[in-house]
C-alpha positions as CSV (number, residue, x, y, z in Angstrom):
1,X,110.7,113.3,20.0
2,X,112.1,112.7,16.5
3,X,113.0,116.6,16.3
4,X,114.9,116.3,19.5
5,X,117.0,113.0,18.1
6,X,117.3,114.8,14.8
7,X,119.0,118.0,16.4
8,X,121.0,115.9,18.4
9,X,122.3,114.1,15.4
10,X,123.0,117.1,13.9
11,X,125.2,118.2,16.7
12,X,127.2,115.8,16.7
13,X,130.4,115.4,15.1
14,X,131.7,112.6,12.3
15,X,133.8,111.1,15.5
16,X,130.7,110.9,17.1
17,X,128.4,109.5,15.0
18,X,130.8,106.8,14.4
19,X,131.2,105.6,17.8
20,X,127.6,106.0,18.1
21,X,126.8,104.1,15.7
22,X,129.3,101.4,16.6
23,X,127.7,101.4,20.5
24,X,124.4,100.9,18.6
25,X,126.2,97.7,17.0
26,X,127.4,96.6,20.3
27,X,124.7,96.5,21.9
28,X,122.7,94.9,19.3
29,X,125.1,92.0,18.8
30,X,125.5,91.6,22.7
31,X,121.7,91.2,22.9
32,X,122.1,88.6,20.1
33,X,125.1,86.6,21.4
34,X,123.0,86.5,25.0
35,X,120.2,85.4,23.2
36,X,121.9,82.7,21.4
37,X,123.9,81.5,24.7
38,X,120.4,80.3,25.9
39,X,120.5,77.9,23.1
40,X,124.2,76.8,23.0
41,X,126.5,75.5,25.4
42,X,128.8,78.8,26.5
43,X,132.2,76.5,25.5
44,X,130.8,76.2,21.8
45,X,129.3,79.5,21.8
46,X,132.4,82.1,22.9
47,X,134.8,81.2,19.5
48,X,131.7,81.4,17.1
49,X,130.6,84.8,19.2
50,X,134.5,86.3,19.0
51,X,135.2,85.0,15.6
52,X,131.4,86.8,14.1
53,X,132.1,89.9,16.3
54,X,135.3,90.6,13.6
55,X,132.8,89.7,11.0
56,X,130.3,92.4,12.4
57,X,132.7,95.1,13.2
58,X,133.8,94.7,9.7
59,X,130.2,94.9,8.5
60,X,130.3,98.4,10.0
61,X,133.8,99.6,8.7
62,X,131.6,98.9,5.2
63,X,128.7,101.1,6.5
64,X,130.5,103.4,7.9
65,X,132.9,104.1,4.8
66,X,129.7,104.2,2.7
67,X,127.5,106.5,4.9
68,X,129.9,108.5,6.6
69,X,132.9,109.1,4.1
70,X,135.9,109.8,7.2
71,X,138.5,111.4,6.4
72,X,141.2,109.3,8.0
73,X,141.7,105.5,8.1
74,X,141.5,106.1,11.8
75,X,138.7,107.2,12.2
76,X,137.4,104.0,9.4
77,X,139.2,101.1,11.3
78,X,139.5,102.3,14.9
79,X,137.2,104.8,16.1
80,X,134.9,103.2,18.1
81,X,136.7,100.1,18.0
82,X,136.8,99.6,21.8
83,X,133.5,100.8,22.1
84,X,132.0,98.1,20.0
85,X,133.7,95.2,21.8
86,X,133.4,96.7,25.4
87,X,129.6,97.4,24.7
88,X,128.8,94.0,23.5
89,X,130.9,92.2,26.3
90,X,129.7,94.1,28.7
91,X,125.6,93.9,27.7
92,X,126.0,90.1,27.7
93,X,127.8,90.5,31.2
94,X,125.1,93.0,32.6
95,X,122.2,90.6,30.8
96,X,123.4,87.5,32.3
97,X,123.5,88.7,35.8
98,X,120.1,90.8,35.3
99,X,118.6,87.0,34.4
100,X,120.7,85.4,37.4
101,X,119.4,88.0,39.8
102,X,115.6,88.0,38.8
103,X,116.5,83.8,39.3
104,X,115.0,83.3,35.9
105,X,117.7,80.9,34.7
């Protein structure tokens, strides 16, 4: 398995592995913000969640400058920019109504 994900990996191109990396992100900070709107009231929750995502996507500007090197400021800033806030919208979306159709909450 881990020789099918490493030849993958290598396949792939810096583009790529940035947005991939970024989806990854995404979908790890949608999980969290669903998580955390269990706890907190929804009208408290969506400025904290917005205002952390900028926080987070920065986070990976830093990783990816560091693990990556691009070659463009493009593909630093804004590859895989929509793709980390369409990914973690759109988890919390899919996990809500997941929850609301198994009429756990």
């Amino acid at each position: 398995m881990k020789s099918i994900i490493r030849s993958i990996s290598e396949k792939m191109t810096l583009e790529d592995k940035i947005v991939f990396f970024r989806f990854k992100v995404g979908l790890v900070y949608g999980v969290l913000v669903f998580i955390s709107s269990l706890f907190i009231i929804p009208e408290k929750l969506t400025p904290f969640a917005w205002s952390t995502s900028i926080l987070a996507y920065y986070v990976t500007v830093i990783y990816i400058a560091v693990k990556y090197r691009p070659l463009t400021r493009f593909q630093l800033y804004l590859r895989g920019l929509a793709t980390f806030y369409a990914t973690w919208v759109l988890t919390v979306i899919v996990l809500f109504e997941l929850v609301k159709a198994l009429g756990v909450l």
